[in-house]
N, C-alpha and C positions, 0 to 999 in steps of 0.2 A: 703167770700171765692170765689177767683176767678178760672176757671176751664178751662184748656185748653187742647186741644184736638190734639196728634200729631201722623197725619195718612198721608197713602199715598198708590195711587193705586197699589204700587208696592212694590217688597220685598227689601230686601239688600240696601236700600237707606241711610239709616242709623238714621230710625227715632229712635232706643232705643238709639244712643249714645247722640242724639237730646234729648231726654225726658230727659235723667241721666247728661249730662252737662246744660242743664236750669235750670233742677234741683238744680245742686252746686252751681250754680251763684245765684240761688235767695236765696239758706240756706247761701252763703257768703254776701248778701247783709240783713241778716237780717229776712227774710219770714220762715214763717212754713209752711215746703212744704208735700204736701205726694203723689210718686210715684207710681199710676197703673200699672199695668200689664192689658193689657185686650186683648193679644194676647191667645189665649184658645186652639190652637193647638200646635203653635211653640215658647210659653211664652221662652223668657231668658231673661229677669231681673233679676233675683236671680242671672243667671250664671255669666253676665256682670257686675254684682257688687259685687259677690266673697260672697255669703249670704246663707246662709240654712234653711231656715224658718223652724221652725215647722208645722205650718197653712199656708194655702192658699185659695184662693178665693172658692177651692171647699168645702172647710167645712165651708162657708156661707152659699152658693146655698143648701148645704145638709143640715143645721137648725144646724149644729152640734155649730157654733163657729158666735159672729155678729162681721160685717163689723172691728169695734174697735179692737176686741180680736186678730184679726187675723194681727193689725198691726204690720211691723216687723222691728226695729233699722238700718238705714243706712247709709252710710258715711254721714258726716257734718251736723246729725239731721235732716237728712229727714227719714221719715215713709214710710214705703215698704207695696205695696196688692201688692203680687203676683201669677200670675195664677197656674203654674204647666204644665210641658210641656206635652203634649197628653194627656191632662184630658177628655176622653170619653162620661162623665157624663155631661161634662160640657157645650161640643161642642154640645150635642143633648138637651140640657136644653131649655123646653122651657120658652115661656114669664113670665107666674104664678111665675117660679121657678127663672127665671134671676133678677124679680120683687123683692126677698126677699134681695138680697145687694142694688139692685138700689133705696129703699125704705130706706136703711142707710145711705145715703151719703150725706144726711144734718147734723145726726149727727156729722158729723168731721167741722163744720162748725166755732165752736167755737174756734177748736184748731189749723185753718189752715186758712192758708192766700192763697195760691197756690192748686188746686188739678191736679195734671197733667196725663193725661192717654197715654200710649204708646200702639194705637191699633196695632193690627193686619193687613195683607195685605188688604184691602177690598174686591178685588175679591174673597177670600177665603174663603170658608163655614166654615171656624174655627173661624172666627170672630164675635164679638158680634153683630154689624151690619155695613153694610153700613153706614149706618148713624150714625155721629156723631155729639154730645150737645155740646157747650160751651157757660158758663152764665159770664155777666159781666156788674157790675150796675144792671140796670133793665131789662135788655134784656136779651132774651134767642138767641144763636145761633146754627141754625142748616144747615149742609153741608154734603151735598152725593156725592157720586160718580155717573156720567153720566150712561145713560143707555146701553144695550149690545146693544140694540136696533138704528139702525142707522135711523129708522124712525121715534123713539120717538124723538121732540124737545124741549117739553117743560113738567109740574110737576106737578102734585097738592099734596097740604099738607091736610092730616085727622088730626083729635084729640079725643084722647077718654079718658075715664078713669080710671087710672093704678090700676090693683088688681079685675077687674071683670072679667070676659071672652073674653076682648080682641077681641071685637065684635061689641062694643060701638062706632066705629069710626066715627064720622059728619065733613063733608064739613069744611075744615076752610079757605082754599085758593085754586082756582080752577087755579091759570096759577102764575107761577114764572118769566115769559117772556124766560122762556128757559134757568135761571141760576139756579147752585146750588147750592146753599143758601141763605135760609131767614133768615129774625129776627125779634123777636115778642117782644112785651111783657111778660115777665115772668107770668104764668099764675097763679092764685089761684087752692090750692089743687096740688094732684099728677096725671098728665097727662103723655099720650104717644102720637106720633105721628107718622104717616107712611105717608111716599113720596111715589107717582105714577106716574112712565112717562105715559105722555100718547102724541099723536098726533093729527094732527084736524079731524080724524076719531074715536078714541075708547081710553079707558085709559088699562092699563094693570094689571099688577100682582099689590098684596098690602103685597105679601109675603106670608110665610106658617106657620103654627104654630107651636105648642108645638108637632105636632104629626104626623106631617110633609103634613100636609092636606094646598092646597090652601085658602087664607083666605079670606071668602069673602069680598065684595064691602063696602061701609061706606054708611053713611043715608045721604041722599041727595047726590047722589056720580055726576063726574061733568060730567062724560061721559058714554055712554054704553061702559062695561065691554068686551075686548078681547085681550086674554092674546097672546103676538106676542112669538117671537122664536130670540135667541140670533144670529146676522149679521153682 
């Protein structure tokens, strides 16, 4: 299963007509595709492809429904997640809780060739994150949006591992050279990982959690911690 990830720092660009026309082009060429939603505030995929789901991504994150159940029929045989537009629950959901679909998305592994997610704006706290995954062959790829921070130039990547407290973060790369995005190796087991700008004085934020508490630093973190102000 190959996963692609279509984001953009900004709104109205048109990355859902982007997601839903690569979409038909790979279910006409053959592929088993399945269309995300992972816009969590202003979700319209369901609108833009004319669809009513019953289920959506939030009675996963609630236990109610898994990842599979909640897939939903869409033009030329591709499979629909869709979010739900101003799902409340879902925007303040933290990691533990975001963990319970992103801990299913191997299962679709078998029956999909394509998994493609249409984020959300990134600057926008409706979104899943900044950062986004995409796996292909053996490599993982991972790409953020630049800092607000006009004195951050360069990044460091943590790694920890998914389903514990979200605390476990260690060192995995202290300087990107100031791009954003790496590629690893696909790691053993289920990991997460947080990007940090930081500059040749201090690193910053690592983000806030499930309770909207700053998160602390990782183990072996690559710089003293001090969190700047958006310029």
């Amino acid at each position: 299963m190959r996963t692609i990830a279509i984001t953009s720092g900004k709104g109205g660009v048109g990355k859902t007509a982007i997601a839903i026309n690569l979409g038909c082009a790979l279910s006409e060429a053959g592929k088993r595709v399945v269309l995300f939603d992972a816009d969590l505030q202003l979700a319209n995929l369901d609108v833009a492809l004319g669809i009513a789901p019953v289920y959506s991504l939030q009675h996963v994150v609630s236990g109610e429904k898994s990842l599979m159940e909640v897939l939903t029929s869409g033009p030329m045989g591709m499979r629909i997640v869709t979010g739900g537009s101003g799902i409340t629950s879902l925007m303040h959901a933290g990691p533990q809780r975001l963990a319970k679909f992103m801990s299913q998305l191997d299962d679709l592994a078998d029956t999909t060739d394509f998994l493609l997610f249409d984020t959300a704006v990134s600057a926008d706290s409706g979104s899943i994150s900044g950062l986004t995954l995409g796996k292909s062959g053996g490599l993982l790829q991972l790409d953020w949006v630049a800092s607000c921070n006009s004195n951050d130039d360069d990044y460091a990547i943590y790694e920890g591992t998914l389903g514990g407290t979200f605390d476990d973060h260690a060192s995995k790369l202290c300087s990107t050279g100031g791009a954003t995005s790496e590629s690893f190796s696909i790691p053993n087991g289920n990991v997460y990982f947080v990007v940090v700008p930081t500059n040749p004085l201090r690193e910053g934020s690592y983000g806030r959690d499930g309770n909207d508490a700053e998160r602390g630093p990782g183990s072996g973190a690559c710089a003293t911690q001090a969190i700047g102000v958006c310029q």
